[in-house]
N, CA, C and O atoms as CSV, one atom per row, in Angstrom:
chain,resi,resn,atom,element,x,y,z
A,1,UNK,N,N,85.401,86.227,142.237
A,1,UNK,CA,C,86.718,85.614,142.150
A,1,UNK,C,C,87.533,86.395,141.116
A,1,UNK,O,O,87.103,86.686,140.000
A,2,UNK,N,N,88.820,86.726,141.611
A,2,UNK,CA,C,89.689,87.528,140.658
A,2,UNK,C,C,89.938,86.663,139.379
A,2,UNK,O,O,89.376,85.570,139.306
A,3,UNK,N,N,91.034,87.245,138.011
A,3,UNK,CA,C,90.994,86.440,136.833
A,3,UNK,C,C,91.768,85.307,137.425
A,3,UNK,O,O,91.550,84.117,137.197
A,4,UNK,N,N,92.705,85.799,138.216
A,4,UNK,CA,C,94.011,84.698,138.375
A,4,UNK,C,C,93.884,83.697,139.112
A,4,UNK,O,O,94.467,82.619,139.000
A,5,UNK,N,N,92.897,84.108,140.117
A,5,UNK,CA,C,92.218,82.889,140.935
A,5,UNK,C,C,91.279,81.955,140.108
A,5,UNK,O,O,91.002,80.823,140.505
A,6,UNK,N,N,90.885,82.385,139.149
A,6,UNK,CA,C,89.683,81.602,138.002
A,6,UNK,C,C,90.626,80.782,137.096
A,6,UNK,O,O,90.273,79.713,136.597
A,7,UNK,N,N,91.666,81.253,136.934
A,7,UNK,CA,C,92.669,80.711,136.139
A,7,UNK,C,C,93.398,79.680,136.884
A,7,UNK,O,O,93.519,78.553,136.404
A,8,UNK,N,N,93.969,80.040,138.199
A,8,UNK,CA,C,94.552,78.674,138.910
A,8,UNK,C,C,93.630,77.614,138.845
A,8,UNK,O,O,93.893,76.556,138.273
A,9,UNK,N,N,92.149,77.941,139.622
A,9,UNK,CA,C,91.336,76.992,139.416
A,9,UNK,C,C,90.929,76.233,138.048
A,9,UNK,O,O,90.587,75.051,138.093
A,10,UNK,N,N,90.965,76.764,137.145
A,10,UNK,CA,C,90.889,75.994,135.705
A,10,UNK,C,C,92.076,75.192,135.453
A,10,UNK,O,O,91.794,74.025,135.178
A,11,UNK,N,N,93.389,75.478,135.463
A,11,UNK,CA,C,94.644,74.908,135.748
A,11,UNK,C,C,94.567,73.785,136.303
A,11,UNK,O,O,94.835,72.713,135.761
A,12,UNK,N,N,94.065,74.002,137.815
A,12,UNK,CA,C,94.203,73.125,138.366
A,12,UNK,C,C,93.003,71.691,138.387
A,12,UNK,O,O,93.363,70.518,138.478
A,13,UNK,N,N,91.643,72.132,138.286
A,13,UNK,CA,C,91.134,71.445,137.404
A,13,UNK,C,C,91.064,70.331,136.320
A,13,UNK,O,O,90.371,69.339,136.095
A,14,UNK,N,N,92.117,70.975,135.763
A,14,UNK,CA,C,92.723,70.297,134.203
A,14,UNK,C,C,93.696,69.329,134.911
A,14,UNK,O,O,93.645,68.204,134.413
A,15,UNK,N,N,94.534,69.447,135.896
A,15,UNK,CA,C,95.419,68.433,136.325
A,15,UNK,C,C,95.006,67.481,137.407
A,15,UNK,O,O,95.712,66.538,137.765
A,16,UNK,N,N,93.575,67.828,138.021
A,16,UNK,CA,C,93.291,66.386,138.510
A,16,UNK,C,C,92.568,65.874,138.142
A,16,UNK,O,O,91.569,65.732,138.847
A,17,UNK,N,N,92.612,65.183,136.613
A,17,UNK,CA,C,92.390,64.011,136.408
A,17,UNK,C,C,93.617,63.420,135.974
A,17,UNK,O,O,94.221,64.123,135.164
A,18,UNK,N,N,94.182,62.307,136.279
A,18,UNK,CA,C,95.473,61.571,136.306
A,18,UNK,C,C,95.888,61.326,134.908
A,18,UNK,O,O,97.065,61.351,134.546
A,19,UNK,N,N,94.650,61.036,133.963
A,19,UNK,CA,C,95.246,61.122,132.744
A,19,UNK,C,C,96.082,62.291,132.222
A,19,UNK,O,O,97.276,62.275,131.925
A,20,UNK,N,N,95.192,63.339,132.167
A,20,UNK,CA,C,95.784,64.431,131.756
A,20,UNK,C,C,97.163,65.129,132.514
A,20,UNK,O,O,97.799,65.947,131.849
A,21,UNK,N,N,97.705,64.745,134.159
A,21,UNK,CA,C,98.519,64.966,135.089
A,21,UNK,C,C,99.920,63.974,134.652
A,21,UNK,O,O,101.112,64.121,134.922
A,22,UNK,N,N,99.143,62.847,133.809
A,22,UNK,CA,C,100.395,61.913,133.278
A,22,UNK,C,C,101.086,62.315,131.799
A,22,UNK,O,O,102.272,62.273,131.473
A,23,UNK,N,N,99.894,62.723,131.020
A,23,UNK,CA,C,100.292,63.203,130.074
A,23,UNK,C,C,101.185,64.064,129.830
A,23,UNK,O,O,102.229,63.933,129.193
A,24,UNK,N,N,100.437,65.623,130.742
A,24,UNK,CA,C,101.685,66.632,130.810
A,24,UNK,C,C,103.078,66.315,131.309
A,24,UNK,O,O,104.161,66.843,131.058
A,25,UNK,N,N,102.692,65.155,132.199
A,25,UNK,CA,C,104.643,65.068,132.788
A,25,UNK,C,C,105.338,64.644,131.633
A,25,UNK,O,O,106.439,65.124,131.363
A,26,UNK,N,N,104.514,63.346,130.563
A,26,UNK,CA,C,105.537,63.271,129.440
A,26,UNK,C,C,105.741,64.280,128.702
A,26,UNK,O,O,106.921,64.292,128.353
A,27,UNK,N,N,105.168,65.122,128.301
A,27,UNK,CA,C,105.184,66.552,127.176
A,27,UNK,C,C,105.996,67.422,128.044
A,27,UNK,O,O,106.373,68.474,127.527
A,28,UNK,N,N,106.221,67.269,128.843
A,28,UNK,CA,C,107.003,68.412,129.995
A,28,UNK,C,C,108.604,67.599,129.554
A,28,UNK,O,O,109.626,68.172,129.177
A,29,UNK,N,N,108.480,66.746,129.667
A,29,UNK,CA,C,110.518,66.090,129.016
A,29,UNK,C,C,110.055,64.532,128.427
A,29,UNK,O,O,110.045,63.396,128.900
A,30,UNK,N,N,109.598,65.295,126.835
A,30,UNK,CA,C,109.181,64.130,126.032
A,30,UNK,C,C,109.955,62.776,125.639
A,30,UNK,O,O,109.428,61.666,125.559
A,31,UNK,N,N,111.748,63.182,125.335
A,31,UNK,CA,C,112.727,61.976,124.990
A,31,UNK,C,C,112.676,60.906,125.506
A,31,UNK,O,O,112.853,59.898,124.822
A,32,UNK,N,N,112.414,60.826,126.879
A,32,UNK,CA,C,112.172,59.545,127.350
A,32,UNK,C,C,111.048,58.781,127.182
A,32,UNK,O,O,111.057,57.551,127.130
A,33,UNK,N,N,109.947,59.577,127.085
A,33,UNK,CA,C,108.942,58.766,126.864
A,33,UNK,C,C,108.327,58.101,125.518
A,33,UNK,O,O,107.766,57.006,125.483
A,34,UNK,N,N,108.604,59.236,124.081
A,34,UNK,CA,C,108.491,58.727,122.824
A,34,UNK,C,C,109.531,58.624,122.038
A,34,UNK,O,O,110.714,58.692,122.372
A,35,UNK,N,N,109.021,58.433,120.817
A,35,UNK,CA,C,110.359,58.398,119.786
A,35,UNK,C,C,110.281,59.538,118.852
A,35,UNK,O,O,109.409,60.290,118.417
A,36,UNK,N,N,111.285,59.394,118.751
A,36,UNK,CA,C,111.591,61.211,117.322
A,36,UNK,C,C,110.313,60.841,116.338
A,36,UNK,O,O,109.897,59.698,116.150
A,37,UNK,N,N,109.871,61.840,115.851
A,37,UNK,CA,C,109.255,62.138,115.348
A,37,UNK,C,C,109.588,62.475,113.415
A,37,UNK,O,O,110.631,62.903,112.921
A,38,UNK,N,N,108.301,62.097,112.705
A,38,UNK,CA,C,108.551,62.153,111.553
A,38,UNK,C,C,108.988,63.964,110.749
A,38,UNK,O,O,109.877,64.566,110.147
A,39,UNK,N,N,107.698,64.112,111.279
A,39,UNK,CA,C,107.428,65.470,110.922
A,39,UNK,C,C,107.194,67.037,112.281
A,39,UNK,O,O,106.713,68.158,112.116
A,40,UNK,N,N,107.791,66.372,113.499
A,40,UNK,CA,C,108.225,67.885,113.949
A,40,UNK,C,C,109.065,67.044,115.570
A,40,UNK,O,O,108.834,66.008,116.194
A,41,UNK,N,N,109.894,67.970,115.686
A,41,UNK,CA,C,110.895,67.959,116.742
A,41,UNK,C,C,110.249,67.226,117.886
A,41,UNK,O,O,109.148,66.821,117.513
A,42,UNK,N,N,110.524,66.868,119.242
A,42,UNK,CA,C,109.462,66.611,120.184
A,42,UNK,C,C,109.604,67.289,121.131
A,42,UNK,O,O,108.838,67.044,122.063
A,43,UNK,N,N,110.758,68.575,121.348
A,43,UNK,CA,C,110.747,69.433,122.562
A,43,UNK,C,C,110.026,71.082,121.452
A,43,UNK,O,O,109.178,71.922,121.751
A,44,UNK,N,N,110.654,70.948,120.518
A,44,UNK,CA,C,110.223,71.965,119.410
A,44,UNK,C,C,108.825,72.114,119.040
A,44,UNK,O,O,107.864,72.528,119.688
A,45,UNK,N,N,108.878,71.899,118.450
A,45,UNK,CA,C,106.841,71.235,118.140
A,45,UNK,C,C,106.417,70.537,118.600
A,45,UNK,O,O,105.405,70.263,117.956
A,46,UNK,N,N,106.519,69.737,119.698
A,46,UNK,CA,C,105.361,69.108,121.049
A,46,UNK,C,C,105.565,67.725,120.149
A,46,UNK,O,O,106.238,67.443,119.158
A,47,UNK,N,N,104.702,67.063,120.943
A,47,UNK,CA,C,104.355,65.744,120.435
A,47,UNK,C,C,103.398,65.655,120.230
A,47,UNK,O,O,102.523,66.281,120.829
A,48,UNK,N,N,103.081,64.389,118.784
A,48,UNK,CA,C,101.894,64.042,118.294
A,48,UNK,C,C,100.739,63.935,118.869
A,48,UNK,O,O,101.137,63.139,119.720
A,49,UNK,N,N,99.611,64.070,119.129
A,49,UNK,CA,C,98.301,63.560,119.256
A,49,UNK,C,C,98.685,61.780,118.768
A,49,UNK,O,O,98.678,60.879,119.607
A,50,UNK,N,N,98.973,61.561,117.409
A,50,UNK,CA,C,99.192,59.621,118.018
A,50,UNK,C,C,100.058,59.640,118.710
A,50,UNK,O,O,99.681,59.615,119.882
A,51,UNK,N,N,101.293,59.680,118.572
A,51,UNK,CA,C,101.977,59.252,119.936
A,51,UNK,C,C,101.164,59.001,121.081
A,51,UNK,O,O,100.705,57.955,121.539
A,52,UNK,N,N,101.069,60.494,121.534
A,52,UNK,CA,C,100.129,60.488,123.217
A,52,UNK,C,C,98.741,59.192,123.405
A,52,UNK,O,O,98.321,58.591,124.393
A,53,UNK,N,N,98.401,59.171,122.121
A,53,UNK,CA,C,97.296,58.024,122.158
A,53,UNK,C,C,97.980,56.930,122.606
A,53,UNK,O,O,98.142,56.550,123.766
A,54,UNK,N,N,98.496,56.301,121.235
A,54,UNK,CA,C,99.270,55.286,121.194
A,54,UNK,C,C,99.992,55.218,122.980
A,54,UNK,O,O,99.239,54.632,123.758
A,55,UNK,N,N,100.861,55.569,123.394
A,55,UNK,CA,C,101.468,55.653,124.842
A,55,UNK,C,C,100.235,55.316,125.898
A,55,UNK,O,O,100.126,54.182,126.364
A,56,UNK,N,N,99.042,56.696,126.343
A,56,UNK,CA,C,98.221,56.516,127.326
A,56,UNK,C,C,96.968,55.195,126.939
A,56,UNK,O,O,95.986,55.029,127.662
A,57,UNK,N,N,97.150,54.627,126.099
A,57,UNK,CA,C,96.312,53.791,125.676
A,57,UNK,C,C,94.590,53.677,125.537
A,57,UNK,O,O,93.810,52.733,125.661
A,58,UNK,N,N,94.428,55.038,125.236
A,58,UNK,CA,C,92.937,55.785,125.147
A,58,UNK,C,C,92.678,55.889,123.722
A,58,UNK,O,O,93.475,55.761,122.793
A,59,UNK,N,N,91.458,56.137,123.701
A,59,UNK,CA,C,91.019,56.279,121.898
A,59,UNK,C,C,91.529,57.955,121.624
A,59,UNK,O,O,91.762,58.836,122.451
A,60,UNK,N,N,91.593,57.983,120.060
A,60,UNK,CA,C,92.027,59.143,119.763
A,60,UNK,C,C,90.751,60.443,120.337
A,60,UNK,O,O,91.121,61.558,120.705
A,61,UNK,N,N,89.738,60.156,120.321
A,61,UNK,CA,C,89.052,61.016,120.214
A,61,UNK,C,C,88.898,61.330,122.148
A,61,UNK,O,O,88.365,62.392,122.471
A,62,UNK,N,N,89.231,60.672,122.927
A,62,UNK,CA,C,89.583,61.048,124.238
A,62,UNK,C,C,90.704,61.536,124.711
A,62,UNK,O,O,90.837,62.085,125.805
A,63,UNK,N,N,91.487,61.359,123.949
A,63,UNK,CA,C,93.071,61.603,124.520
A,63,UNK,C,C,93.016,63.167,123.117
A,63,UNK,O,O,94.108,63.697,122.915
A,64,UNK,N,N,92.034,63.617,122.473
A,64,UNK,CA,C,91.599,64.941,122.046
A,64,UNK,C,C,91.061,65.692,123.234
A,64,UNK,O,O,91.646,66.612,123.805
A,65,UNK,N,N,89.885,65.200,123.541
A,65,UNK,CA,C,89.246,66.007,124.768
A,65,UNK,C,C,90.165,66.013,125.710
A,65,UNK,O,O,90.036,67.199,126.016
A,66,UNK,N,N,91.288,65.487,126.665
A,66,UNK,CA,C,91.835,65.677,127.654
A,66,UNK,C,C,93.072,66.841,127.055
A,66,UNK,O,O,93.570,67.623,127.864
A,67,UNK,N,N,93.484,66.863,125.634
A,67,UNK,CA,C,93.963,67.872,125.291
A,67,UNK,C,C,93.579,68.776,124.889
A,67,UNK,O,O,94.409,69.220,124.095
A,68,UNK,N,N,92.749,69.381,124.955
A,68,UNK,CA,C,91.933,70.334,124.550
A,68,UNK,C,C,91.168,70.865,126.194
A,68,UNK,O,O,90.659,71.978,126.330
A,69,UNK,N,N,91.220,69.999,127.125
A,69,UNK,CA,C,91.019,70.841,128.790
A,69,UNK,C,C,92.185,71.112,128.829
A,69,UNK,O,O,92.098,72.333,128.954
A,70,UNK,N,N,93.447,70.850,128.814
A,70,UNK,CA,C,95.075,71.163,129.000
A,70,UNK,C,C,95.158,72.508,128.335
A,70,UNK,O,O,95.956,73.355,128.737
A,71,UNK,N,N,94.401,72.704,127.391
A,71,UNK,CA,C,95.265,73.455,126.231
A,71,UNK,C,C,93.955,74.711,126.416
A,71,UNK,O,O,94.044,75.811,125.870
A,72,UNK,N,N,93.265,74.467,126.921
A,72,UNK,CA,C,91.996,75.743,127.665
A,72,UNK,C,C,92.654,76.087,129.127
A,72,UNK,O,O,92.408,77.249,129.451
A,73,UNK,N,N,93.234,75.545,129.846
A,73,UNK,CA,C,93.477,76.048,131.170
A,73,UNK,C,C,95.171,76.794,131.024
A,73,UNK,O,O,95.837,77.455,131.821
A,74,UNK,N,N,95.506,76.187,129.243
A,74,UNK,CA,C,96.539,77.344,128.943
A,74,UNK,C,C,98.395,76.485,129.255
A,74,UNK,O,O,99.563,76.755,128.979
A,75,UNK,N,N,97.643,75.405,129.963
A,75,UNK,CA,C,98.982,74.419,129.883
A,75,UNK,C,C,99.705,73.998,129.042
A,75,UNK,O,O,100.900,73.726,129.162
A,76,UNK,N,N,98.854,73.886,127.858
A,76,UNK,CA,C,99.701,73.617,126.965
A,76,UNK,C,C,99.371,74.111,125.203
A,76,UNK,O,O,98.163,74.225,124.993
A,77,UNK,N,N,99.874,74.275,124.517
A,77,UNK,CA,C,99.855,75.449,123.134
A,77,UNK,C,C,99.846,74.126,121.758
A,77,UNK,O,O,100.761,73.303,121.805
A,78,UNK,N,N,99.231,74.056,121.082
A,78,UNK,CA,C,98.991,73.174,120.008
A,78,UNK,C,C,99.925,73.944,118.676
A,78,UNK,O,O,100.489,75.038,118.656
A,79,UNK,N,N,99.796,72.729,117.477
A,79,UNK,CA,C,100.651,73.567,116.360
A,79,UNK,C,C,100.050,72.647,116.017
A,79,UNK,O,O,99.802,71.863,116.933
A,80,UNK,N,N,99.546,72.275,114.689
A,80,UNK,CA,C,99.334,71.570,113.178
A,80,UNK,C,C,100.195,71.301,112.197
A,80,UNK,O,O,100.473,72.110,111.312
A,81,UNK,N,N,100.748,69.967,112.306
A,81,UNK,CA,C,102.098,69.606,111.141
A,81,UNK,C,C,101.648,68.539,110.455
A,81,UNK,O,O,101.727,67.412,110.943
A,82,UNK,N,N,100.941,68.842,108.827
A,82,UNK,CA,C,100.222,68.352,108.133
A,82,UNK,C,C,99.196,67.721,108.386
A,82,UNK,O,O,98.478,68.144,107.480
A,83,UNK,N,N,98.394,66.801,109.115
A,83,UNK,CA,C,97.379,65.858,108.962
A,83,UNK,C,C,97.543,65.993,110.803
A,83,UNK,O,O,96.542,65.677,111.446
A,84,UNK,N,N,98.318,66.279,111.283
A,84,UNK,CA,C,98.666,66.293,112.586
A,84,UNK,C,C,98.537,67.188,113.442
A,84,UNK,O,O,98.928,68.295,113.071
A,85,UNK,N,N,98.001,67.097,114.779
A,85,UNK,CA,C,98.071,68.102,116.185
A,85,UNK,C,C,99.169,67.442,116.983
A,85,UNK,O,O,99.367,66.263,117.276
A,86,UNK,N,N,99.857,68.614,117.261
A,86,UNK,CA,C,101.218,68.628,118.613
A,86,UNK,C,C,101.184,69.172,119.501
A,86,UNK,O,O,100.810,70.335,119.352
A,87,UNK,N,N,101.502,68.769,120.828
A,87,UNK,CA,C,101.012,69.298,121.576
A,87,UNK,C,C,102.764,69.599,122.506
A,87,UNK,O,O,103.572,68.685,122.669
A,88,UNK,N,N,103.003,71.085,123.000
A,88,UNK,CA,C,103.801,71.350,123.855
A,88,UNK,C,C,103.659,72.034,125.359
A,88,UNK,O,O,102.960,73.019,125.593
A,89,UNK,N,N,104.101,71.639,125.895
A,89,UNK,CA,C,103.557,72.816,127.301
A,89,UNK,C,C,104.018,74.016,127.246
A,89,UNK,O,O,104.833,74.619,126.549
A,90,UNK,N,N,103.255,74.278,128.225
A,90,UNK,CA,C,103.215,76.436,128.080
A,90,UNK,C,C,104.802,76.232,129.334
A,90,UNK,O,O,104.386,76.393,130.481
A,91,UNK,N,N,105.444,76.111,129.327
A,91,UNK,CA,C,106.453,76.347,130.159
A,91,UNK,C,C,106.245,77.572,130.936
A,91,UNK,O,O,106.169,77.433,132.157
A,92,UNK,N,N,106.144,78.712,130.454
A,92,UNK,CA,C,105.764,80.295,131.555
A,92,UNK,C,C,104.436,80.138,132.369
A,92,UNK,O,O,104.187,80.566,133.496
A,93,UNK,N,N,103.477,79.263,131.334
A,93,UNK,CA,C,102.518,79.098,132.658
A,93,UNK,C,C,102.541,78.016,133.631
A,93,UNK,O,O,102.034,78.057,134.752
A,94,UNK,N,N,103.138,77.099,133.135
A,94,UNK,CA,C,103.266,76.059,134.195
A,94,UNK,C,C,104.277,76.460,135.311
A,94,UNK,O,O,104.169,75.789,136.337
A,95,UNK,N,N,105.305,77.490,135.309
A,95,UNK,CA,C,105.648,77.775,136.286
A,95,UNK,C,C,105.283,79.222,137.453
A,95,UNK,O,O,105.717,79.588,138.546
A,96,UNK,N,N,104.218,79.728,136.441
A,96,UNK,CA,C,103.394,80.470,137.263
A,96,UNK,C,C,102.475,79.796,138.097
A,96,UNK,O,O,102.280,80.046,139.287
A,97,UNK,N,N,101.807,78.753,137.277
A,97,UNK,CA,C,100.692,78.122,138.462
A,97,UNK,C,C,102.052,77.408,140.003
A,97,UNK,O,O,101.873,77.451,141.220
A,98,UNK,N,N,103.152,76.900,139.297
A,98,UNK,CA,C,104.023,76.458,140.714
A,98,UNK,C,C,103.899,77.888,141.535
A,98,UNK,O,O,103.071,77.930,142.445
A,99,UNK,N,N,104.647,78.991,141.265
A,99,UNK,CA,C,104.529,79.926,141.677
A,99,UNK,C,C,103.389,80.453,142.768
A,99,UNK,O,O,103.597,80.974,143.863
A,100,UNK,N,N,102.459,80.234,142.299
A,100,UNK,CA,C,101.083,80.528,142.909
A,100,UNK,C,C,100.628,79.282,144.193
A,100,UNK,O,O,100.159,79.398,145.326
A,101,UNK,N,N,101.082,77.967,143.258
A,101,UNK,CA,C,100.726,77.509,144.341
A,101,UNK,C,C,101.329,77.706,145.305
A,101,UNK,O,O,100.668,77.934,146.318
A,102,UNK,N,N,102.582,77.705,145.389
A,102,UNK,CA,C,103.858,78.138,146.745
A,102,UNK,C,C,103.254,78.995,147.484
A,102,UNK,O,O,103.048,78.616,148.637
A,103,UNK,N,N,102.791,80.343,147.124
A,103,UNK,CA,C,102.128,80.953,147.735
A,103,UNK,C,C,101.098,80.608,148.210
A,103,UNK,O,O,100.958,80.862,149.406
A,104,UNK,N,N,100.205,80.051,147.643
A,104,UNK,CA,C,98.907,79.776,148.355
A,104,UNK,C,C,98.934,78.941,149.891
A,104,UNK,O,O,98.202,79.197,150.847
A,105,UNK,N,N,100.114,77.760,149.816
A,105,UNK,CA,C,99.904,76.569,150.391
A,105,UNK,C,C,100.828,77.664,151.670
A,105,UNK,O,O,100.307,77.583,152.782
A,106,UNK,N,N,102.031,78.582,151.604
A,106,UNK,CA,C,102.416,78.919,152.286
A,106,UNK,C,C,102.152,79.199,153.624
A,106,UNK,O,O,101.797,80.375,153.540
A,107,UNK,N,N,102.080,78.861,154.967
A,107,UNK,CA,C,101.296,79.368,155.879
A,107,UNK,C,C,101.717,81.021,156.456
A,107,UNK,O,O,101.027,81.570,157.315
């Protein structure tokens, strides 16, 4: 299997499980779904790790692991703002995997 085919498949992977497929849609256009933030922007520096807890209603240490498959298949890029993980999406890759899929599904 080529890299890029190993890579869609990890991608895609990462997005069917519904948690993690719900998550990214909020981190993909965060304003509606949380509130401003203390210590970093929410389109700028992603959103909190609590937030995302707090919202999907999972323990912290699961709603870690489902970000941390997101953030291995490259969907989405972390930052550290004091005591805190943020999480933003990869915008260039999320529209490469659209990209790819278009093609794939194309007949």
């Amino acid at each position: 299997m080529n890299a890029s085919l190993e890579s869609t498949t990890l991608q895609l992977k990462a997005l069917a499980n519904e948690n993690r497929l719900i998550i990214l849609s909020w981190i993909i256009d965060p304003r509606p779904h949380f509130p401003p933030q203390e210590d970093g922007d929410l389109v700028k520096d992603g959103v909190c790790v609590g937030f995302i807890t707090e919202k999907i209603g999972l323990s912290q240490p699961t709603v870690t692991t489902h970000m941390k498959v997101l953030a291995e298949a490259g969907l989405v890029t972390q930052k550290k703002i004091k005591n805190w993980v943020f999480y933003k999406p990869d915008r260039d890759v999320i529209s490469s995997l659209q990209t790819k899929l278009a093609v794939l599904l194309t007949p």
